[in-house]
Predicted model as a PDB file, atoms N, CA, C, CB and O in Angstrom, pLDDT in the B-factor column:
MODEL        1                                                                  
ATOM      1  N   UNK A   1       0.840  -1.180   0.000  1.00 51.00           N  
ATOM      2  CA  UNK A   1       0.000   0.000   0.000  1.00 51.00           C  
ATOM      3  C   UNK A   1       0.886   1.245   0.000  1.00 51.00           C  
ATOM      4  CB  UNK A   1      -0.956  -0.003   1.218  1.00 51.00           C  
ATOM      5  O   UNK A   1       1.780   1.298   0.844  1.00 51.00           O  
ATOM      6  N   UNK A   2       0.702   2.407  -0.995  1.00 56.00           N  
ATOM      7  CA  UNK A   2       1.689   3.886  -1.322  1.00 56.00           C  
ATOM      8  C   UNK A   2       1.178   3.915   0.077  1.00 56.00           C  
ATOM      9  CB  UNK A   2       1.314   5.419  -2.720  1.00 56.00           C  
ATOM     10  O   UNK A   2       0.344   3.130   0.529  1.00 56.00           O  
ATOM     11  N   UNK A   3       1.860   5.071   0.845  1.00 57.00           N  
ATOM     12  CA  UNK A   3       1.878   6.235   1.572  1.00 57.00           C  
ATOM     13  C   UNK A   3       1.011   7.058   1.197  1.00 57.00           C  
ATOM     14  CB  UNK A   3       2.960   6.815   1.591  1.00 57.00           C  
ATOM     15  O   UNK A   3       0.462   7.761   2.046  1.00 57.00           O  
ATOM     16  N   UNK A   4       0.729   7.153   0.043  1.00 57.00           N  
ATOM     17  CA  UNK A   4      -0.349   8.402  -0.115  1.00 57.00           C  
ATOM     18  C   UNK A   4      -1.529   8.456   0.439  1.00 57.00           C  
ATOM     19  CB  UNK A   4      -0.732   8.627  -1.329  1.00 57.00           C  
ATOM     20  O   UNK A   4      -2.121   9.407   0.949  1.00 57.00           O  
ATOM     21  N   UNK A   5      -1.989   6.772   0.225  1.00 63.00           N  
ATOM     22  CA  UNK A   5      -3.027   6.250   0.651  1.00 63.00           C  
ATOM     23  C   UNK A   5      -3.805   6.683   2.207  1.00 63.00           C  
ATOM     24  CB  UNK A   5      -2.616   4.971   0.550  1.00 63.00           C  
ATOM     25  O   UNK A   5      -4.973   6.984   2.452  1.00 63.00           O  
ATOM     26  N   UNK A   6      -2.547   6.558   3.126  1.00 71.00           N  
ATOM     27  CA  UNK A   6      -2.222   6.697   4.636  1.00 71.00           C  
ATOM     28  C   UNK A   6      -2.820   8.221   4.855  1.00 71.00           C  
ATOM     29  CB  UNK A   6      -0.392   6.520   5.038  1.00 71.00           C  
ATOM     30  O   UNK A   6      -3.602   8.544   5.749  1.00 71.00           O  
ATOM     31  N   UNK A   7      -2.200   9.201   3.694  1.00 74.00           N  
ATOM     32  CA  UNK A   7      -2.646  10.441   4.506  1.00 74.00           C  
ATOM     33  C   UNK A   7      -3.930  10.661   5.256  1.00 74.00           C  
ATOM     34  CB  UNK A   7      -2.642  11.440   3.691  1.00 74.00           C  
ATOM     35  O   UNK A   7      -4.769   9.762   5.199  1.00 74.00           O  
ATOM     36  N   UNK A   8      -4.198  11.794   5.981  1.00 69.00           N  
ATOM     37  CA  UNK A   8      -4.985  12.408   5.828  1.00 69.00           C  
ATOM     38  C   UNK A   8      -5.667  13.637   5.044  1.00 69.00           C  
ATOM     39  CB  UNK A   8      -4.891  12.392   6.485  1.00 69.00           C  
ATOM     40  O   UNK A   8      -4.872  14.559   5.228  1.00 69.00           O  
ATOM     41  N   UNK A   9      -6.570  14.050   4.381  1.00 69.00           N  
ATOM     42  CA  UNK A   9      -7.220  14.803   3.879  1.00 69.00           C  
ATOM     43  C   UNK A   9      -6.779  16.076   4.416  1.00 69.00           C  
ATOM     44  CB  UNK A   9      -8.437  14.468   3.979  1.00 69.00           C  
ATOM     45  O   UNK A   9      -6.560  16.361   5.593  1.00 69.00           O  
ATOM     46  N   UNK A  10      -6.671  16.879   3.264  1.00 71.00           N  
ATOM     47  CA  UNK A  10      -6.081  18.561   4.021  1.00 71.00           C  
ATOM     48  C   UNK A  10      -7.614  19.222   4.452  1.00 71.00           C  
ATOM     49  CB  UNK A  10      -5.048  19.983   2.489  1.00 71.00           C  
ATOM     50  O   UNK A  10      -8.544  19.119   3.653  1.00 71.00           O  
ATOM     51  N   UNK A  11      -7.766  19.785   5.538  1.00 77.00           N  
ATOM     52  CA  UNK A  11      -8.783  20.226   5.980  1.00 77.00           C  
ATOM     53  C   UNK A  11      -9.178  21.418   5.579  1.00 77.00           C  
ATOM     54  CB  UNK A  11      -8.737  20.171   7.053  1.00 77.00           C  
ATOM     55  O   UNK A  11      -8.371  22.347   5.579  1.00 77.00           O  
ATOM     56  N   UNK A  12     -10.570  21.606   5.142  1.00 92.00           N  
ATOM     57  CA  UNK A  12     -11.363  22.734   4.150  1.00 92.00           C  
ATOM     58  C   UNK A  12     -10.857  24.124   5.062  1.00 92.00           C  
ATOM     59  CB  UNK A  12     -13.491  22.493   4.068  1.00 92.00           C  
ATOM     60  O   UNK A  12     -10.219  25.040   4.542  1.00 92.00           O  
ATOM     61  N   UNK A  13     -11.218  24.105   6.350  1.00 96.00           N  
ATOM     62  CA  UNK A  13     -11.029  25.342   7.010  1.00 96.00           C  
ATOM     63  C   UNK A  13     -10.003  25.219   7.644  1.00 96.00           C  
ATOM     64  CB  UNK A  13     -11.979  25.786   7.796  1.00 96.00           C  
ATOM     65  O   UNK A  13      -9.658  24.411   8.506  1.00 96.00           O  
ATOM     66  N   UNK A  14      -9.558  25.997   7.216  1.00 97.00           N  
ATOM     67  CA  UNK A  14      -7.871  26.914   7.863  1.00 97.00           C  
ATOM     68  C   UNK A  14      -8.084  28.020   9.470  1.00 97.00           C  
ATOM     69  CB  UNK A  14      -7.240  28.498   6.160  1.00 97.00           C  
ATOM     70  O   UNK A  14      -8.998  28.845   9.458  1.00 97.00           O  
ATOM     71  N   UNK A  15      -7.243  27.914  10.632  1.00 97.00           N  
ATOM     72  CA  UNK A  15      -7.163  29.398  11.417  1.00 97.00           C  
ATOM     73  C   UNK A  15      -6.526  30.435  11.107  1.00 97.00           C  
ATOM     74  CB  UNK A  15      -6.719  29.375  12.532  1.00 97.00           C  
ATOM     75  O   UNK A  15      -5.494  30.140  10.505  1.00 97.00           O  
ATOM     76  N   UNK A  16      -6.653  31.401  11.228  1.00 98.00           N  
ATOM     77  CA  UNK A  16      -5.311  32.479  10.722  1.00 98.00           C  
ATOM     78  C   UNK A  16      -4.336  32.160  10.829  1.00 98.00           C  
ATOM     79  CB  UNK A  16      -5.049  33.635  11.239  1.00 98.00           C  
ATOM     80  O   UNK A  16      -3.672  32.424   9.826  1.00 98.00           O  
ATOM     81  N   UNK A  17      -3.524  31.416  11.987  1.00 98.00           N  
ATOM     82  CA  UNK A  17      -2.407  30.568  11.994  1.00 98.00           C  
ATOM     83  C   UNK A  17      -2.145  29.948  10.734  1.00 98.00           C  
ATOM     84  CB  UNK A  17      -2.540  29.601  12.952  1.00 98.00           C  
ATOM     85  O   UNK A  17      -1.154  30.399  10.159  1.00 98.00           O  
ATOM     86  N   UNK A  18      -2.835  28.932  10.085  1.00 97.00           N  
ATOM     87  CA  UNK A  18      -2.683  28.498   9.153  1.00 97.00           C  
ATOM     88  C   UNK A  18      -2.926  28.477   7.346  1.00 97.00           C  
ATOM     89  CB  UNK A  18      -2.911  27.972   9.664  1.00 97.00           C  
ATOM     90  O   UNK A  18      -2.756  27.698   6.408  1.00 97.00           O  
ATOM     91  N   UNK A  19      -3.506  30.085   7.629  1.00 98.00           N  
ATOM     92  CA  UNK A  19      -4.463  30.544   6.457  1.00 98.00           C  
ATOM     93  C   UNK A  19      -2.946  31.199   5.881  1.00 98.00           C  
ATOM     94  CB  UNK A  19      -6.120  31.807   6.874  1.00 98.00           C  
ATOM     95  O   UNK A  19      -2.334  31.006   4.831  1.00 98.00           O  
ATOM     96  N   UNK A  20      -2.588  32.256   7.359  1.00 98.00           N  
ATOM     97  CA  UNK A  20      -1.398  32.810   6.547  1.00 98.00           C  
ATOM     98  C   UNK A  20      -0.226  31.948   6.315  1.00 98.00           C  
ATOM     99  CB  UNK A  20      -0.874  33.984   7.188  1.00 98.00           C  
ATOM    100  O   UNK A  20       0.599  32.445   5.548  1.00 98.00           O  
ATOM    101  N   UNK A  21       0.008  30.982   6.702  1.00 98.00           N  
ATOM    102  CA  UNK A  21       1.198  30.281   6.465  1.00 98.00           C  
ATOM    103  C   UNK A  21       1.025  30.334   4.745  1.00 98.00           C  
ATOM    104  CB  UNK A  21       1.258  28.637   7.294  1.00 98.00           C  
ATOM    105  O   UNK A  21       1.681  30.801   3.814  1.00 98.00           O  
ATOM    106  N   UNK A  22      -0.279  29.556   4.905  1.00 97.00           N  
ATOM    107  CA  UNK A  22      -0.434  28.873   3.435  1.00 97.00           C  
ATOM    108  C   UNK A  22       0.091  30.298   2.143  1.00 97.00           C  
ATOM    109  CB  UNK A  22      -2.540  28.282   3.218  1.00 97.00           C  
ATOM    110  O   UNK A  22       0.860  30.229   1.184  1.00 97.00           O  
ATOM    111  N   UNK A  23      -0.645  31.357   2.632  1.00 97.00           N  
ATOM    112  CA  UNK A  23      -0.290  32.397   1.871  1.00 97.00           C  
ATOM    113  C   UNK A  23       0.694  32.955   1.953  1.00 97.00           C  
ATOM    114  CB  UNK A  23      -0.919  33.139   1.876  1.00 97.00           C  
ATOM    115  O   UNK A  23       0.757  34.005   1.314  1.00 97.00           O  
ATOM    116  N   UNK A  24       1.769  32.583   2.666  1.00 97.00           N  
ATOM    117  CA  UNK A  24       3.005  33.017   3.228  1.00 97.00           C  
ATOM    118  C   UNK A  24       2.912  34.013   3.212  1.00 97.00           C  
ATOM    119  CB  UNK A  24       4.088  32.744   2.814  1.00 97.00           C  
ATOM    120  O   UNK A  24       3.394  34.504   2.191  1.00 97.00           O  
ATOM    121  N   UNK A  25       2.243  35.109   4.284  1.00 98.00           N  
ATOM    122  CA  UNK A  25       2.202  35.964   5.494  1.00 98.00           C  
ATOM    123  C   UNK A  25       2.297  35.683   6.906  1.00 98.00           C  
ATOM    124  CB  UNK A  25       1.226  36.500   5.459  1.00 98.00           C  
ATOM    125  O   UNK A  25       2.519  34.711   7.629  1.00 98.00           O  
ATOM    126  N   UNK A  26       2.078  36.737   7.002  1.00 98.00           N  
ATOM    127  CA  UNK A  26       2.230  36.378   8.705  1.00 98.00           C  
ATOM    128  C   UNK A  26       0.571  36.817   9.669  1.00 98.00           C  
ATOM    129  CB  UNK A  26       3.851  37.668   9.460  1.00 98.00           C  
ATOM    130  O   UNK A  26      -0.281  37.677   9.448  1.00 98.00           O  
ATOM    131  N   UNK A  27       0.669  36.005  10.499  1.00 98.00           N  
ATOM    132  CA  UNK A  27      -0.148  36.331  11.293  1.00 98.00           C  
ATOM    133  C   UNK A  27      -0.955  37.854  11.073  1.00 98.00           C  
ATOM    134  CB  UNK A  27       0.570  36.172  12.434  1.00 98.00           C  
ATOM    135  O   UNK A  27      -2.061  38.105  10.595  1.00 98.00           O  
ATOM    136  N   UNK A  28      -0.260  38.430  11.446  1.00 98.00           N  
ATOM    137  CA  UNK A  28      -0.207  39.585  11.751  1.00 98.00           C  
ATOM    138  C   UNK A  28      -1.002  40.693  10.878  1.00 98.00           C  
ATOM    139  CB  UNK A  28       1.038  39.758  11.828  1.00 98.00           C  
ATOM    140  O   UNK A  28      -1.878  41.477  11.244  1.00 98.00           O  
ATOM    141  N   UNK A  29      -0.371  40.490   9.511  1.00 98.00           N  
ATOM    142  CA  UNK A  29      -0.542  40.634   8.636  1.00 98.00           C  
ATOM    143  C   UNK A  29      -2.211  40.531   7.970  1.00 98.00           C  
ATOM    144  CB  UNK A  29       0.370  39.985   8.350  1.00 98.00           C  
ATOM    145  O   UNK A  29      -3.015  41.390   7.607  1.00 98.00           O  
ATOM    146  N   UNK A  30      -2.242  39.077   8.025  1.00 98.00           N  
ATOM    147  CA  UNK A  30      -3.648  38.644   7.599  1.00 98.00           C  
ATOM    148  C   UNK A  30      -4.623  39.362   8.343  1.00 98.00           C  
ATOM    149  CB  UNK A  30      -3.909  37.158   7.789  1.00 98.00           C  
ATOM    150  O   UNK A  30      -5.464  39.970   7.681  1.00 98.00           O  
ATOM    151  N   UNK A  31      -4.704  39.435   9.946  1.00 98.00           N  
ATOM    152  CA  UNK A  31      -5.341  40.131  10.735  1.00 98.00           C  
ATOM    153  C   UNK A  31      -5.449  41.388  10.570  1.00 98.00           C  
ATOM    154  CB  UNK A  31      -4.999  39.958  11.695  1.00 98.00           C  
ATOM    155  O   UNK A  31      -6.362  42.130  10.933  1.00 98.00           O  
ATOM    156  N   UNK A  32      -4.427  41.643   9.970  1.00 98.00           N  
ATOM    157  CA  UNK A  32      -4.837  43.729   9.243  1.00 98.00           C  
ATOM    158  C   UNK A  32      -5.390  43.834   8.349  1.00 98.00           C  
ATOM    159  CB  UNK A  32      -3.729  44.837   8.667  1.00 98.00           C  
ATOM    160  O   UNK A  32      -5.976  44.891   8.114  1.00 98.00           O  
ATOM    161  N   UNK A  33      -5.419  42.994   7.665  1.00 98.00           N  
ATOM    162  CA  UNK A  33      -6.045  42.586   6.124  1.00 98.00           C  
ATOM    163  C   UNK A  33      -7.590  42.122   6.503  1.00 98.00           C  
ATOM    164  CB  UNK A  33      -5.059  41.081   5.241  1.00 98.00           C  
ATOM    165  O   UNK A  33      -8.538  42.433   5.783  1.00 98.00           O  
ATOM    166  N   UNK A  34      -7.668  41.701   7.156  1.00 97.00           N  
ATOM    167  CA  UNK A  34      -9.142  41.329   7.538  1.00 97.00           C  
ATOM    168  C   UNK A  34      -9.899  42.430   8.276  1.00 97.00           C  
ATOM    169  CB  UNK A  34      -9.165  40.057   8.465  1.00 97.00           C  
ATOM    170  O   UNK A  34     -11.122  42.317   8.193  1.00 97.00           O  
ATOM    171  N   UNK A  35      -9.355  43.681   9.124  1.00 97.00           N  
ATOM    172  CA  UNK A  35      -9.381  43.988   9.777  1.00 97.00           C  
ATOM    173  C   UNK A  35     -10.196  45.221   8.591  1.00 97.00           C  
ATOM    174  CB  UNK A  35      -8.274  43.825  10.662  1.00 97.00           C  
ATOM    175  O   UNK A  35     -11.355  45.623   8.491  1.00 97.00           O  
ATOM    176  N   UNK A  36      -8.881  45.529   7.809  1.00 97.00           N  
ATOM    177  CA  UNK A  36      -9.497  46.644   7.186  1.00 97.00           C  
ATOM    178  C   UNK A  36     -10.533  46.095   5.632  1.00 97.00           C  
ATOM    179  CB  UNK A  36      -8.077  47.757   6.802  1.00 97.00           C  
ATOM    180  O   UNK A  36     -11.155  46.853   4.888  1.00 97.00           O  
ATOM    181  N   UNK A  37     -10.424  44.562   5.520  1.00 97.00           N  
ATOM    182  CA  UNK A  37     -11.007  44.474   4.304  1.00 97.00           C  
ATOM    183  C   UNK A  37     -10.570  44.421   3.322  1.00 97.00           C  
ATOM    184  CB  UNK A  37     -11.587  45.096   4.104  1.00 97.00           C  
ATOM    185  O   UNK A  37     -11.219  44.729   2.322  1.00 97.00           O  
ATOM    186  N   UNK A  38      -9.425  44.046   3.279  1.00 97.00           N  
ATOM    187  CA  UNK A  38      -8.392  43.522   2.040  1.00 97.00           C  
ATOM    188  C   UNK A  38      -7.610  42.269   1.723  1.00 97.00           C  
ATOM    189  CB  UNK A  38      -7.422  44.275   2.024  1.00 97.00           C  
ATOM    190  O   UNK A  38      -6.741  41.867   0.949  1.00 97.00           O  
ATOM    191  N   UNK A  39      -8.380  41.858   2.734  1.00 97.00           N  
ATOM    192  CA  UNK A  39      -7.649  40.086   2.613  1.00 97.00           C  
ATOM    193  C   UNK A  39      -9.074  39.119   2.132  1.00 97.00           C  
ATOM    194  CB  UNK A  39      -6.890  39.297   4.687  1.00 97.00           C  
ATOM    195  O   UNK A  39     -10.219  39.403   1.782  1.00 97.00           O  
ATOM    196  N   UNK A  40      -8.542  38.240   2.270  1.00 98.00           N  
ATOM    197  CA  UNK A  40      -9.728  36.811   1.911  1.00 98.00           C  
ATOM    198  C   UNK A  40     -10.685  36.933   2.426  1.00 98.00           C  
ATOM    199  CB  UNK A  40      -9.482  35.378   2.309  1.00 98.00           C  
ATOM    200  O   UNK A  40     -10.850  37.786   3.298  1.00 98.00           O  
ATOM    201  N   UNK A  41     -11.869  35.869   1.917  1.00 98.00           N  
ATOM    202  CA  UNK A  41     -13.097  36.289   2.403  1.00 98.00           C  
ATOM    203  C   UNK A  41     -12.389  35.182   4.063  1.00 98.00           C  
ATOM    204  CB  UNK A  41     -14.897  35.737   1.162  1.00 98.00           C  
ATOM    205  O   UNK A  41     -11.267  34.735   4.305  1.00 98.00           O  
ATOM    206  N   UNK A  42     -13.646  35.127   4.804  1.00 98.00           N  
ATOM    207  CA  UNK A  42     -13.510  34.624   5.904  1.00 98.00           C  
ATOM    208  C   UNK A  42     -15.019  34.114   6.564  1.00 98.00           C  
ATOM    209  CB  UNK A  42     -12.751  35.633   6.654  1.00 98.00           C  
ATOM    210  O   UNK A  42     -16.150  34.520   6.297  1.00 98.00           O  
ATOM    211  N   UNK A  43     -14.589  33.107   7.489  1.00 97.00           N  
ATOM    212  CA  UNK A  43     -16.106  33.238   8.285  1.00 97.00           C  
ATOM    213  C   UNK A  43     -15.900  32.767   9.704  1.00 97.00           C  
ATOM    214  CB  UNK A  43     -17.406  32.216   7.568  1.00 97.00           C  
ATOM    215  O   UNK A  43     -14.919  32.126  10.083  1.00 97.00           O  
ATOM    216  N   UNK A  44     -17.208  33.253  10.661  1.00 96.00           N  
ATOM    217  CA  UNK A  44     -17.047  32.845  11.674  1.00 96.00           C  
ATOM    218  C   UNK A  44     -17.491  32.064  11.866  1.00 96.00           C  
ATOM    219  CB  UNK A  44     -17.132  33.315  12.325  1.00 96.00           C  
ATOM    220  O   UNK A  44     -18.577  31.723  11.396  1.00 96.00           O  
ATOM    221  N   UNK A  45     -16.750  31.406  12.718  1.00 94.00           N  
ATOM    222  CA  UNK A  45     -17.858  29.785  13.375  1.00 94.00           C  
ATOM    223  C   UNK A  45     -17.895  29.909  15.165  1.00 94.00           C  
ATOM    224  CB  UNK A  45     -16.730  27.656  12.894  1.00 94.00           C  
ATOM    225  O   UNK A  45     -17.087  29.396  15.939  1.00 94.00           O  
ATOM    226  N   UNK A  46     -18.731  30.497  15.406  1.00 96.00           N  
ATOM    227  CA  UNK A  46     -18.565  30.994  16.996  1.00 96.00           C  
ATOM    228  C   UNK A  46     -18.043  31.416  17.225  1.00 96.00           C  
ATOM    229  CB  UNK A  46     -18.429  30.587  17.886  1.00 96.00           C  
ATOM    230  O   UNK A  46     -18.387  32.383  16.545  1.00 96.00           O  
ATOM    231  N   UNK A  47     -16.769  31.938  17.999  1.00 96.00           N  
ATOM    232  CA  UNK A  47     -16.425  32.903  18.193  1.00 96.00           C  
ATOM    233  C   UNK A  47     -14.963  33.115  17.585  1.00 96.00           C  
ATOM    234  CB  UNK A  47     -16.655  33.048  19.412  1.00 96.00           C  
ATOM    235  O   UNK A  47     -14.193  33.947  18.066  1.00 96.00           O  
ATOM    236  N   UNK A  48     -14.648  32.343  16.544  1.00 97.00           N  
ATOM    237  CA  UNK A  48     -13.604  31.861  15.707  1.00 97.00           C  
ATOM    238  C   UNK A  48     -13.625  31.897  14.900  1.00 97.00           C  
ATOM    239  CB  UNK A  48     -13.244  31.067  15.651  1.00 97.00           C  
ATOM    240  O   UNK A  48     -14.628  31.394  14.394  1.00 97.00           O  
ATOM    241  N   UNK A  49     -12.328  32.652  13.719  1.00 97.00           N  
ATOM    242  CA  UNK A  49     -12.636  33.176  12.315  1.00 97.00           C  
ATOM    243  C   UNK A  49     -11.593  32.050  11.906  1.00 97.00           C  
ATOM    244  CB  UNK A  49     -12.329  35.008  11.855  1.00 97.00           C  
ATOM    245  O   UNK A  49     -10.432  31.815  12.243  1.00 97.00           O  
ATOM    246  N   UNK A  50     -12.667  31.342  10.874  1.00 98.00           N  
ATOM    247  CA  UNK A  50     -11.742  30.323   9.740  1.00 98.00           C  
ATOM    248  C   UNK A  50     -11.898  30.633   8.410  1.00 98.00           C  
ATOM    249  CB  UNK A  50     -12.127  28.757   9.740  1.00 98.00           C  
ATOM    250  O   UNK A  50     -12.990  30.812   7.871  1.00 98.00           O  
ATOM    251  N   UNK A  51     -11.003  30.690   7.959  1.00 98.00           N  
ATOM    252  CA  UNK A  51     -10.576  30.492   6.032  1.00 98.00           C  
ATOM    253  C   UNK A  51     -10.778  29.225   5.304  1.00 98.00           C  
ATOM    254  CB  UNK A  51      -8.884  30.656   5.669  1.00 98.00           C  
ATOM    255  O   UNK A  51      -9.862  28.407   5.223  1.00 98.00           O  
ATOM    256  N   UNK A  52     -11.900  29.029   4.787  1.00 97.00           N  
ATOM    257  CA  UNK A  52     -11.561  28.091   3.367  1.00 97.00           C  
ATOM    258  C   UNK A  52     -10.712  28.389   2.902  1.00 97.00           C  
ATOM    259  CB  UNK A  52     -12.329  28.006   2.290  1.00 97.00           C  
ATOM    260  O   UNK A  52     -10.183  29.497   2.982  1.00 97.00           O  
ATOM    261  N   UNK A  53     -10.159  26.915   1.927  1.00 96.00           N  
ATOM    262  CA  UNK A  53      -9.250  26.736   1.782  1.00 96.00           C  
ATOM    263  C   UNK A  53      -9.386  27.104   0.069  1.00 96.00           C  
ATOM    264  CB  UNK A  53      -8.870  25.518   2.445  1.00 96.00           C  
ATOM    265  O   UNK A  53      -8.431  27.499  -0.599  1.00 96.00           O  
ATOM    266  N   UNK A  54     -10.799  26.879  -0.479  1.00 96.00           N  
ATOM    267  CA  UNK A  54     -11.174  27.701  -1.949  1.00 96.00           C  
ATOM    268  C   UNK A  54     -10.906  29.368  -2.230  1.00 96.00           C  
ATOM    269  CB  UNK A  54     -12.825  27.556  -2.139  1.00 96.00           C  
ATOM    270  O   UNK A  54     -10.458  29.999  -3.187  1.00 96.00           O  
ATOM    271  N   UNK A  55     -11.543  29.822  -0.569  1.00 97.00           N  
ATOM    272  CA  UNK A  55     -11.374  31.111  -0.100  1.00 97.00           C  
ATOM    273  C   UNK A  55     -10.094  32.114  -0.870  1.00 97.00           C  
ATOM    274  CB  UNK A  55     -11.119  30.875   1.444  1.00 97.00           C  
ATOM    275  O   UNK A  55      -9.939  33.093  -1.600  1.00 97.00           O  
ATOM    276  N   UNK A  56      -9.107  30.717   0.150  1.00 98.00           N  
ATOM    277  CA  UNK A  56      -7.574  31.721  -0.246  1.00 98.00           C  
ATOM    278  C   UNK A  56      -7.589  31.498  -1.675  1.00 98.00           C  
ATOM    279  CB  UNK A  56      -5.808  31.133   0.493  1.00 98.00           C  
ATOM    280  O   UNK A  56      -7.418  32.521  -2.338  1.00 98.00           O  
ATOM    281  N   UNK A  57      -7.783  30.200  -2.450  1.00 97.00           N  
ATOM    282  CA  UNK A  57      -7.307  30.177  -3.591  1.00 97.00           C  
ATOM    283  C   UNK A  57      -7.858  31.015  -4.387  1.00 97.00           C  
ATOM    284  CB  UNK A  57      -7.307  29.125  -4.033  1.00 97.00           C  
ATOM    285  O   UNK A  57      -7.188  31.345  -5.365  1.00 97.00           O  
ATOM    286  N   UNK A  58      -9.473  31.715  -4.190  1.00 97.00           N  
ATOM    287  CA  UNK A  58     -10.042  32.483  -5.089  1.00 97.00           C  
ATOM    288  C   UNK A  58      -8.869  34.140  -4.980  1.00 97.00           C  
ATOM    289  CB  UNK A  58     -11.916  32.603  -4.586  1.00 97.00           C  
ATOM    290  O   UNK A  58      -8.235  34.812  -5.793  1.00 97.00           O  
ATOM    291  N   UNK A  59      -9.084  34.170  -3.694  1.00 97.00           N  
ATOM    292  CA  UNK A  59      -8.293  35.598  -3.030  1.00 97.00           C  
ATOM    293  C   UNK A  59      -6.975  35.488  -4.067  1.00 97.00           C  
ATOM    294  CB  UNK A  59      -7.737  35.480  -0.945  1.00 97.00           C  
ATOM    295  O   UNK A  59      -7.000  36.317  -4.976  1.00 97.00           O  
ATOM    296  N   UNK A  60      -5.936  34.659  -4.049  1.00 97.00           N  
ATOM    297  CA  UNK A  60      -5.026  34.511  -4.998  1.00 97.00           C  
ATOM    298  C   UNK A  60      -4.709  34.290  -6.284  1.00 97.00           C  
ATOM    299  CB  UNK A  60      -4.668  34.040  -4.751  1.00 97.00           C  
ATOM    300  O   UNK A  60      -3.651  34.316  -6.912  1.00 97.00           O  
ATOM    301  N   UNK A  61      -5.934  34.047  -6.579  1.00 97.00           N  
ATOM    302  CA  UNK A  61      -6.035  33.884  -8.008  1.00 97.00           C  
ATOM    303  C   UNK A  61      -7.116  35.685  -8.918  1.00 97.00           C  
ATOM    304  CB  UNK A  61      -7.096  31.971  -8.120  1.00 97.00           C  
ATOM    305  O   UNK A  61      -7.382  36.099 -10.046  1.00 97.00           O  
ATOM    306  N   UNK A  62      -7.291  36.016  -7.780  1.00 95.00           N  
ATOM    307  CA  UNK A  62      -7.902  37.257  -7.817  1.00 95.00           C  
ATOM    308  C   UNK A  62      -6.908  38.384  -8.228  1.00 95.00           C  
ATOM    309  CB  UNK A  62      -8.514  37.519  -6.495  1.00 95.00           C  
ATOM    310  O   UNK A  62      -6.944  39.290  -9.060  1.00 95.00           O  
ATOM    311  N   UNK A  63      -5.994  37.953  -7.293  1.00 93.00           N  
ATOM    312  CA  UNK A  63      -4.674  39.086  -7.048  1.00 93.00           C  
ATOM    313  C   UNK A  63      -3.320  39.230  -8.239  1.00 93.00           C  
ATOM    314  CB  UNK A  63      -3.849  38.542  -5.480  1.00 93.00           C  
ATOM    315  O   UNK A  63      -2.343  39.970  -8.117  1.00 93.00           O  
ATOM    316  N   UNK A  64      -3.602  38.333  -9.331  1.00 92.00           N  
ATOM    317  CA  UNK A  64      -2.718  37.316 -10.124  1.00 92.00           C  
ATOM    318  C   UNK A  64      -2.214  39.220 -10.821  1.00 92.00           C  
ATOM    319  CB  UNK A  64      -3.781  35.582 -11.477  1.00 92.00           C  
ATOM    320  O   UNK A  64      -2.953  40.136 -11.182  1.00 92.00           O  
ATOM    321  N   UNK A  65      -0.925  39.145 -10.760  1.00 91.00           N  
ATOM    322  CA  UNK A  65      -0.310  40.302 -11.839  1.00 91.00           C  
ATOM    323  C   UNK A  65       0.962  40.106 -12.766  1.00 91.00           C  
ATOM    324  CB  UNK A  65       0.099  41.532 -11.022  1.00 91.00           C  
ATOM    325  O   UNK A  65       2.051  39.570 -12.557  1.00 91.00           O  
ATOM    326  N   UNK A  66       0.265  40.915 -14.171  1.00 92.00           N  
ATOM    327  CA  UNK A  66       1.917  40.433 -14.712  1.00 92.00           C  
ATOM    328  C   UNK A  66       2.632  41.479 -14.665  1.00 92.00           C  
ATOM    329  CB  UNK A  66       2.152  39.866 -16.253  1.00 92.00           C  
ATOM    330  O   UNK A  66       3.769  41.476 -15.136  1.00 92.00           O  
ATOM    331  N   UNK A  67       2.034  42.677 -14.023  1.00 92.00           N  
ATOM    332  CA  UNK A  67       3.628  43.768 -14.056  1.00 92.00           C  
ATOM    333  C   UNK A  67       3.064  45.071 -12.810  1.00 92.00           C  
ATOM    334  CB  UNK A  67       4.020  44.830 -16.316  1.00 92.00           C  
ATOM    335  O   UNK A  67       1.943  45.468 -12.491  1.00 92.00           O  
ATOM    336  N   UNK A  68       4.163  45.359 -12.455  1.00 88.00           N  
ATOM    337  CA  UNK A  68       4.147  46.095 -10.994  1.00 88.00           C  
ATOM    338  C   UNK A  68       3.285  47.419 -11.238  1.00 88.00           C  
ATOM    339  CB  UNK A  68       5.836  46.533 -10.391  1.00 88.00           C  
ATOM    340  O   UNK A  68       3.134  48.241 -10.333  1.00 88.00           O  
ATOM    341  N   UNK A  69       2.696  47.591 -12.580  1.00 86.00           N  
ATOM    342  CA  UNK A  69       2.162  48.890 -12.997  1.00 86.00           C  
ATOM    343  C   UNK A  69       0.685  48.198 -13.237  1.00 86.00           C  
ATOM    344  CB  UNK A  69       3.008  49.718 -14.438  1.00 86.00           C  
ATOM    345  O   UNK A  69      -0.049  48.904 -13.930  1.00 86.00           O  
ATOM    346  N   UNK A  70       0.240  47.237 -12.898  1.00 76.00           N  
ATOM    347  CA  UNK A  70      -0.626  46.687 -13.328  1.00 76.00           C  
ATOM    348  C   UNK A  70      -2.020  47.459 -11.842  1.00 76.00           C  
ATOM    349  CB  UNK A  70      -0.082  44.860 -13.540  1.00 76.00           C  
ATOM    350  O   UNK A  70      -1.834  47.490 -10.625  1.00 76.00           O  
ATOM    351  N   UNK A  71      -3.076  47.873 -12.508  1.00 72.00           N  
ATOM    352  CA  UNK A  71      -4.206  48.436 -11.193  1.00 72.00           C  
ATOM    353  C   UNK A  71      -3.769  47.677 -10.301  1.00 72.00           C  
ATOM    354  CB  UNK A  71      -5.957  48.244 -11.284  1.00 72.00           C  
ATOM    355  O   UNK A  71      -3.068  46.713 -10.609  1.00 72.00           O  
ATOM    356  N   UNK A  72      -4.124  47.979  -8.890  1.00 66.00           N  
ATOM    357  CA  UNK A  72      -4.709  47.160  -7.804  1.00 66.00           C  
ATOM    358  C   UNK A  72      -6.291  47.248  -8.028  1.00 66.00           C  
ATOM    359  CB  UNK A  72      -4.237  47.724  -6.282  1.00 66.00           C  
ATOM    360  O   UNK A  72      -7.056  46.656  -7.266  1.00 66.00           O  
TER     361      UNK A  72                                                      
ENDMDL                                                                          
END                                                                             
């Protein structure tokens, strides 16, 4: 039996801990971004904000540029 088999499934919802890794930011970061409304969508689940994991990919695939003069 591969190893692949063995894994586990990557989990749909991410914490900010792990939302920004994935996006390689920081903590910190993401939380300002959320804060003011410029980061990924997000949701709460009680009193805890998690990221899908489609979320980030839409957010990044949103953001896609081919040159530093390009709009924000």
């Amino acid at each position: 039996m591969a190893d692949d088999a063995k894994k586990e499934p990557e989990p749909a919802f991410l914490n900010t801990v792990e939302a920004a890794a994935w996006l390689r930011l920081t903590k910190n970061t993401l939380e300002k971004m959320r804060v003011q409304g410029t980061g990924p969508l997000y949701r709460k689940h009680g009193r805890y904000v998690r990221y899908h994991i489609e979320d980030l990919v839409d957010y990044s695939q949103a953001n896609k540029r081919r040159s530093t003069s390009d709009a924000d």
